[in-house]
C-alpha positions as CSV (number, residue, x, y, z in Angstrom):
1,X,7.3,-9.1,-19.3
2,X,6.8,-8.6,-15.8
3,X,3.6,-7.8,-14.3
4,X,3.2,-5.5,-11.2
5,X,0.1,-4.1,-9.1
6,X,0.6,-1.3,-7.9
7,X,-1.4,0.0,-4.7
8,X,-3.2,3.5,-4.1
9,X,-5.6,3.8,-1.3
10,X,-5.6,7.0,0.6
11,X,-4.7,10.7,-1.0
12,X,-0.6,11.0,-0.2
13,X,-0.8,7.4,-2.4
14,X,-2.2,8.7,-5.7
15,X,0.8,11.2,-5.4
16,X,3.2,8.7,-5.1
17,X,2.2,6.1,-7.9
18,X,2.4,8.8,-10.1
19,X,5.9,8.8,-11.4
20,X,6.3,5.0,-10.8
21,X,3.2,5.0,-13.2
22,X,4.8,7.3,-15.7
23,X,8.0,5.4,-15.4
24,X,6.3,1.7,-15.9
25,X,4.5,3.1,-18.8
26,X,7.8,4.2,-20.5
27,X,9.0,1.1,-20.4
28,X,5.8,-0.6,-21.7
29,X,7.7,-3.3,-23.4
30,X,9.2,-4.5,-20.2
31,X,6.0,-4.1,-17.7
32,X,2.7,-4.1,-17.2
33,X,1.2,-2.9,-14.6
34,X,-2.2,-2.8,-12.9
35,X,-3.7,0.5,-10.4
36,X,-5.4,-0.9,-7.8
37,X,-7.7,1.4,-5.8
38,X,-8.3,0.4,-2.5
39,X,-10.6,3.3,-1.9
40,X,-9.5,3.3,1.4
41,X,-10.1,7.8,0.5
42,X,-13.9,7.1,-0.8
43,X,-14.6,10.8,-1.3
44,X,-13.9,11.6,-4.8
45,X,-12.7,14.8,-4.4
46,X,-9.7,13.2,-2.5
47,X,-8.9,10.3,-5.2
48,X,-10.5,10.0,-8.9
49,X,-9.7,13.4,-9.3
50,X,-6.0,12.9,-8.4
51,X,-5.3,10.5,-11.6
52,X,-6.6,13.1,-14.1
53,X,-4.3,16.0,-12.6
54,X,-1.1,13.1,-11.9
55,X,-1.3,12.3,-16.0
56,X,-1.9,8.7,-14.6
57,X,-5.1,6.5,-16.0
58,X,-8.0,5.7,-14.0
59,X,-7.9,2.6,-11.6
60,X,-7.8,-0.9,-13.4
61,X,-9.7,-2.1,-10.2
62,X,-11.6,-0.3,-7.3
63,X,-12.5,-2.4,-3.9
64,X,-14.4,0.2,-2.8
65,X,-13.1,0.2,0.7
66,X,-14.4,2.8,2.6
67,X,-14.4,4.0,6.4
68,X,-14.5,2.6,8.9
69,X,-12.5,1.3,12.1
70,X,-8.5,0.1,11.5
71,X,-9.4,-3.4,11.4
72,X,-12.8,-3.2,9.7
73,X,-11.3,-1.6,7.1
74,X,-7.8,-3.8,6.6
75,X,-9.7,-6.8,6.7
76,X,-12.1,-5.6,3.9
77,X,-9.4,-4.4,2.1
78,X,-7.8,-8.0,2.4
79,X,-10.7,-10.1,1.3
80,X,-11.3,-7.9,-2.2
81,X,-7.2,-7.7,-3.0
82,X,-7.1,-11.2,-2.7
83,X,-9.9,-11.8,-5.4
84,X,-8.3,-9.6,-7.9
85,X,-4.8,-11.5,-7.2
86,X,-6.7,-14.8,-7.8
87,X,-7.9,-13.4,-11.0
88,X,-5.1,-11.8,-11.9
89,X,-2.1,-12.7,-10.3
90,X,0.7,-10.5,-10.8
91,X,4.7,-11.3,-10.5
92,X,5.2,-8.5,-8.1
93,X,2.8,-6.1,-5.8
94,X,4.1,-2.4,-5.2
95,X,2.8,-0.7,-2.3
96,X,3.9,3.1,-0.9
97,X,3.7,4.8,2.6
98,X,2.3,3.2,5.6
99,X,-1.6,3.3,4.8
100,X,-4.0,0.4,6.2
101,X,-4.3,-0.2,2.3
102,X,-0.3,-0.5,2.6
103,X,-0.1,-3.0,5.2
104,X,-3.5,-5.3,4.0
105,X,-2.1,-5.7,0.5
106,X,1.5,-6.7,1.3
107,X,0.0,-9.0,3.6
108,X,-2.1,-10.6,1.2
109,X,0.0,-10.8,-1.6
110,X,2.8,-12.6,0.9
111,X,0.9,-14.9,2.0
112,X,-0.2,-15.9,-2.0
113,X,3.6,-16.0,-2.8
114,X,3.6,-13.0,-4.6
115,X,6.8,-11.0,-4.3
116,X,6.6,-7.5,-2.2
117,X,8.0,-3.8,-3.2
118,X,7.6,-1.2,-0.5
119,X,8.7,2.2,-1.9
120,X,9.4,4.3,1.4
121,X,10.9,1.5,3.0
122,X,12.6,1.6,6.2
123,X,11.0,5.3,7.6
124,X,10.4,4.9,11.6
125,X,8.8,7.2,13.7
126,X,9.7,4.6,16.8
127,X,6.3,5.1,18.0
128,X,3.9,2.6,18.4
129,X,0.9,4.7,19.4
130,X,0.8,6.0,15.6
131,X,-1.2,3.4,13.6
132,X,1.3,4.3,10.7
133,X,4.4,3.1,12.4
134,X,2.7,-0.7,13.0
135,X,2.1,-0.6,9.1
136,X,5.3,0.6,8.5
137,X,6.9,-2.2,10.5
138,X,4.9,-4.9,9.3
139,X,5.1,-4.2,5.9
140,X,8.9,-3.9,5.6
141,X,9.0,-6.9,7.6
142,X,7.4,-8.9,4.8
143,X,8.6,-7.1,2.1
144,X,11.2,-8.4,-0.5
145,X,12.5,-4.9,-1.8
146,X,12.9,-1.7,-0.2
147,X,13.0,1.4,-2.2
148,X,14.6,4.1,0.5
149,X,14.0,7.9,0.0
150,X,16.6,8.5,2.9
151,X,19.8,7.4,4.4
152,X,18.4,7.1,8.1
153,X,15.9,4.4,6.0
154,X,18.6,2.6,5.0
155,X,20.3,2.6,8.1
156,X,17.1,1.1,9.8
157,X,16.7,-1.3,7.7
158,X,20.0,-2.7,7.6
159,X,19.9,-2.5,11.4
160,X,16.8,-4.6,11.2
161,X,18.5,-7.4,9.1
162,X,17.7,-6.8,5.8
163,X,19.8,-8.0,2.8
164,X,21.6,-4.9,1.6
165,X,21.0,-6.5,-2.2
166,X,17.2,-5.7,-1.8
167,X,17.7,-2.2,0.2
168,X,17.5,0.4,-2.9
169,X,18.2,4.5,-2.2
170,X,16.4,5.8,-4.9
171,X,15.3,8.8,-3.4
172,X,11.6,10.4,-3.7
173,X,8.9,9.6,-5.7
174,X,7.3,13.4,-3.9
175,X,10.1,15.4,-5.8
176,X,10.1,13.7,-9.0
177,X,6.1,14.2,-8.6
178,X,6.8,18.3,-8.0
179,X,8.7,18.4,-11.0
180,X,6.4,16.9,-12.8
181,X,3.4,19.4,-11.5
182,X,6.2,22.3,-12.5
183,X,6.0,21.5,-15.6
184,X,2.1,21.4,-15.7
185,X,1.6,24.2,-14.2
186,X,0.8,26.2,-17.1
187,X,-2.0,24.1,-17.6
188,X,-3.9,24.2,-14.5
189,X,-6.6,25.9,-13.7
190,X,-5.2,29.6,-11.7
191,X,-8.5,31.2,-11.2
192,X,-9.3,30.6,-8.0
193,X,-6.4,32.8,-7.1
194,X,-7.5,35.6,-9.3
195,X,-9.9,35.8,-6.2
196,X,-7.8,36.0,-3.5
197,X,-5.8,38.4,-2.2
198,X,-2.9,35.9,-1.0
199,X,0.5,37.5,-2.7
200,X,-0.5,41.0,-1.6
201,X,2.5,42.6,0.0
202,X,4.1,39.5,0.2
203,X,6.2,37.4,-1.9
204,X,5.7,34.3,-0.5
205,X,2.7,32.6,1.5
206,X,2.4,29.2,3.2
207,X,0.5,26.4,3.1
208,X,-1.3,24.5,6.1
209,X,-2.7,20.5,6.1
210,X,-4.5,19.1,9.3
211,X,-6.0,15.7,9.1
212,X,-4.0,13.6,11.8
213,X,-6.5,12.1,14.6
214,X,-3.8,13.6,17.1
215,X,-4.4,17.0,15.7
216,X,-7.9,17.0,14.7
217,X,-10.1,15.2,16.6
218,X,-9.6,16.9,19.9
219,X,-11.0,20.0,20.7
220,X,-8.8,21.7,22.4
221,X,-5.9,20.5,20.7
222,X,-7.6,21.9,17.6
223,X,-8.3,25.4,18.7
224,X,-4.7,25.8,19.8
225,X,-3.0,24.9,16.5
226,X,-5.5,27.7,15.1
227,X,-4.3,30.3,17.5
228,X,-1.1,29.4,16.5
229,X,-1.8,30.0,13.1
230,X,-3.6,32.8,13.4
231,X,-0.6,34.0,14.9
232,X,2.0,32.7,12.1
233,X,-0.5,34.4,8.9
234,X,0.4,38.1,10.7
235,X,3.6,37.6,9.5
236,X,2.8,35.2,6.5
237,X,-0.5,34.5,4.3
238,X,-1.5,31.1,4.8
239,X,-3.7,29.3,2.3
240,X,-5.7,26.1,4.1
241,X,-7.1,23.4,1.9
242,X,-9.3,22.1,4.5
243,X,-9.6,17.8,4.7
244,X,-13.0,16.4,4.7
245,X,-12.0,15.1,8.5
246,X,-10.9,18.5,9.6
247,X,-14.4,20.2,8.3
248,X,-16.6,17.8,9.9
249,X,-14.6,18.6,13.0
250,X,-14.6,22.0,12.8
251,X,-18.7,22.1,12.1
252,X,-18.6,19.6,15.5
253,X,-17.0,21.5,17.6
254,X,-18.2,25.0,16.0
255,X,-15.0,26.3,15.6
């Protein structure tokens, strides 16, 4: 029986342990796993919510992370994953996507001995001005298996010396996640679009995310990716589920 942690911290996360979750609990004779909640997202409209509409249980541990700067928030991130490995120690820790909770818990589990999984290993943006590439980087450079959701990943990787016996192409955990919402889509509550006139004329509409710093937190910057939408939803209906970042912006700058 092999025991695995596996790491959610920030909203893309919870959508990615999903069908890993599913999968380990399949196989509950082989694994048992732990969901570690960083709560690196603190809002709870942005991450308890997620497990109940993922089919996923609720967090066997929450460090309660918060906001805060890059470093405050790795470190504390750090000193609370370490406590629950002391406590209980795992064979292997699974992290996803490049998240400050991706890079602190690889890091501490490494440095405990603890063997790393990095599911969307090997992904580079090659540019070190995005805080996501350095966690990225760091994290497959401690890692001890890479689980690849595209070629160019496995080419990087490879490139960067990694054993091709630990480099894995097992595509992504996203589209085995939209199957899975498919099929629950019967289920879910519609009513919100009894109210709105998206689909009228149209079939098909689009829909719009903004939460990068690049995009959101300047002002001018901001107002032009509106105009620019504003432009696209004469030709195309655009629904916008609005981030907590992007709001508080948007009252800021009284756009």
């Amino acid at each position: 029986m092999i025991k695995v942690m596996l790491i959610a911290g920030a909203r893309p996360n919870f959508m990615k342990i999903a069908p890993i979750a599913r999968a380990f609990d399949s196989r509950a004779d082989h694994i048992a796993y732990k969901i570690v909640h960083t709560g690196q997202h603190y809002d709870a409209n942005m991450s308890d919510i997620f497990f109940e509409e993922l089919g996923i249980r609720n967090p066997d541990y929450h460090l309660g992370a918060g906001g805060g700067s890059h470093a405050r928030q790795t470190a504390k991130i750090m000193v609370e994953f370490e406590a629950v490995c002391e406590q209980d120690r795992p064979d292997l820790v699974m992290v996803v996507g490049d998240v400050n909770s991706t890079l602190a818990c690889s890091v501490v589990a490494k440095k405990m001995h603890i063997k790393v999984a990095h599911v969307e290993a090997g992904l580079r943006s090659f540019d070190l001005d995005m805080p996501e590439e350095i966690n990225r980087m760091v994290t497959d450079a401690i890692s001890d298996i890479f689980f690849v959701t595209e070629e160019q990943g496995m080419t990087n990787l490879k490139k960067e010396g990694k054993p091709e016996s630990c480099i894995h192409f097992v595509g992504h955990v996203m589209i085995d996640n939209l199957f899975y919402q498919l099929s629950q889509m019967e289920k879910m509550d519609s009513s919100v679009l009894k109210h709105n006139d998206y689909k009228s004329g149209h079939t098909e509409y689009g829909v719009v995310t903004l939460h990068r710093p690049s995009n959101v937190d300047d002002k001018p910057t901001l107002i032009r990716i509106f105009k620019t939408l504003d432009q696209i939803s004469k030709r195309l209906p655009l629904i916008f589920p609005i981030h907590p970042r992007t709001q508080k912006n948007m009252e800021a700058f009284g756009i």
